[in-house]
C-alpha positions, 0 to 999 in steps of 0.5 A, a space after each residue: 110789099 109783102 113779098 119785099 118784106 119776106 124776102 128781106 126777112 129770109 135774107 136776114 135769116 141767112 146772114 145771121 146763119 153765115 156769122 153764126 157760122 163764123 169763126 174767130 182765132 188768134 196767135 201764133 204766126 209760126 203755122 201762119 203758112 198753113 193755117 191760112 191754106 186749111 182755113 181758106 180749103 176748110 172755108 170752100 168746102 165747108 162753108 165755114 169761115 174763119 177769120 185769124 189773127 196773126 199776132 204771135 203765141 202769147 198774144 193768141 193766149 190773152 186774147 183766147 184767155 179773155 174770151 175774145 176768140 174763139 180759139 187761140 194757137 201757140 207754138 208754146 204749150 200754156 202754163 198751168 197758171 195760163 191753164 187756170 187764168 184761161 178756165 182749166 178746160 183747155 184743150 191743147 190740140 197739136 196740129 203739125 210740126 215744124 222746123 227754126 231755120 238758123 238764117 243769115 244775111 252774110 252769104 253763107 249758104 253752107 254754114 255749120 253750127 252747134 249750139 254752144 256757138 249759136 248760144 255764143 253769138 246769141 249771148 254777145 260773146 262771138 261778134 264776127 262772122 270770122 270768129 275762131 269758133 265759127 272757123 272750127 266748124 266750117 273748115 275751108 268756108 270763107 267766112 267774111 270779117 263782118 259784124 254778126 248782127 243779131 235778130 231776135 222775137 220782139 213780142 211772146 212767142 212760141 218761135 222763141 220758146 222752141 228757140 231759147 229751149 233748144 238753147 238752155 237745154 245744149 248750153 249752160 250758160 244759156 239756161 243760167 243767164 236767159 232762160 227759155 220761155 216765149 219771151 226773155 231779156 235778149 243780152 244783144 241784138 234787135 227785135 223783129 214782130 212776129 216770123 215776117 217781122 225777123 225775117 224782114 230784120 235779117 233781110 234788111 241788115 247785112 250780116 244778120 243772123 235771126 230765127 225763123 219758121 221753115 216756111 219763112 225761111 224758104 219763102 225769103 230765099 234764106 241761107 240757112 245753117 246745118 244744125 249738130 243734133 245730139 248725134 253729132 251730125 250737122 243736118 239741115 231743116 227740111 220737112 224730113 228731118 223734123 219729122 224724124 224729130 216729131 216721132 222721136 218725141 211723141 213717145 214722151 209726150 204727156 197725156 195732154 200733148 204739152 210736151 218739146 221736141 227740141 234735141 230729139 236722138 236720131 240721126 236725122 233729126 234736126 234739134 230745133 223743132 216744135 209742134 204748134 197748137 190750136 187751143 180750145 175749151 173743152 166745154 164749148 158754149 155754143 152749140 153750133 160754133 162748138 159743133 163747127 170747131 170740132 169739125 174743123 179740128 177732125 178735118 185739120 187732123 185727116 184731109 188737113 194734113 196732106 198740105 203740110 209737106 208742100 209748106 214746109 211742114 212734117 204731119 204729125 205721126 200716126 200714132 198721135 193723130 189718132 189720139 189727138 182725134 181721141 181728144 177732140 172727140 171730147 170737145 162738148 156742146 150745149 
């Protein structure tokens, strides 16, 4: 009995060592992909669990904001208001970079737009496949005469402000009549729950159009459209033309990494890109949940990120890691 009692009591011990060592996060599902790779690596070589809930950036700021969590994520980098309502000690940790794939369910594989004509179909005023100003774009492309249906982000996302930011700052009639942030009021179209939300959307109606992380938009086959970027060229989203993009933004990039990449100068670059965050207090609670985090966040920012290409993800540029390590390094423990 005796020995029964003391290896139930060792048991129990270890159990609550492994929850100790459990951690909690929610939010955006644009770096869903390779979250879920890091997490479950980390997991194996670490020991450390850690369980995420894909529910979009704005539901990942409530939940870290009400203590529910013990880190969040979004593609869109908080408020100062949020900063506040969440305690002020909020770190924003970029983590990689990513492309919004154009996608479309009408068979155009080779499609060429601007931002003015994708804010046009987006503000209801291009309706067909076969519009004159799609035309004008794709010379010699087949365009169908197909109702364009539109796909749009149903909860607050982070997906959205990458998208709706690109939009307002190409269009001016985008940025007087809706605006940019992770939620706004759609002029037209329907709404899909988070990147697998719209893509299923966009999958199950002909002629949609919608917007959706690279990763999705590879994964699910998409016909994708070439972008006109601030060069005037029409380039296409791939790991290396978000790249370009990072590292023409983070050299305007404010201390506290809260910044945009959309519409970045270069050649290369693809203009609707956006860095992603994991969001974490500075001042942690508890010691070894804190000592865990901060682990993690080092390894996500060295050993992490040599998975990022193969999911369709750009690492972040050198020169940023190394400050974003910098940060990180602040992170305090009881």
């Amino acid at each position: 009995m005796k020995k029964a009692l003391i290896f139930l009591l060792g048991f129990c011990l270890l159990a609550g060592s492994a929850m100790a060592l459990t951690l909690n996060g929610a939010g955006a599902t644009f770096p869903y992909p390779i979250y879920s790779k890091w997490f479950s690596d980390y997991q194996k070589e670490k020991g450390v669990q850690i369980n995420y809930a894909p529910i979009g950036s704005g539901g990942g700021i409530r939940q870290f904001t009400n203590g529910v969590v013990d880190f969040g994520a979004s593609d869109a980098p908080m408020s100062d208001a949020e900063l506040k309502a969440a305690g002020g000690d909020v770190l924003h940790i970029p983590t990689v970079a990513g492309a919004v794939a154009v996608v479309n369910n009408a068979g155009l594989n080779d499609l060429k737009l601007d931002g003015e004509t994708l804010a046009g179909i987006y503000l209801g005023e291009i309706k067909k496949w076969n519009d004159g100003k799609i035309a004008e774009l794709n010379p010699g492309l087949n365009l169908p005469d197909k109702e364009i249906k539109v796909v749009y982000r149903s909860d607050a996302s982070g997906t959205t402000n990458i998208f709706t930011n690109y939009l307002a700052r190409v269009d001016s009639r985008w940025a007087t009549r809706v605006g940019a942030d992770k939620s706004v009021a759609w002029p037209v179209g329907v709404g899909g729950k988070g990147n697998a939300g719209v893509a299923g959307a966009v999958k199950n109606n002909d002629g949609a159009i919608g917007y959706v992380e690279l990763a999705y938009a590879v994964t699910n086959n998409f016909a994708m459209a070439e972008m006109k970027n601030r060069a005037g060229i029409f380039i296409a989203p791939s790991v290396d033309s978000t790249t370009a993009a990072a590292d023409g933004g983070v050299k305007k990039l404010p201390s506290d990494f809260r910044g945009l990449i959309v519409n970045q100068p270069g050649r290369n670059s693809y203009p609707i890109c956006g860095f992603t965050w994991l969001l974490v207090h500075k001042n942690q609670s508890s010691a070894e949940k804190g000592a865990a985090l901060k682990d993690f966040l080092k390894w996500a920012l060295t050993d992490g990120q040599s998975s990022a290409k193969d999911l369709y993800y750009a690492p972040l540029p050198g020169s940023l890691a190394a400050k974003v390590l910098t940060t990180i390094d602040s992170i305090t423990t009881p």
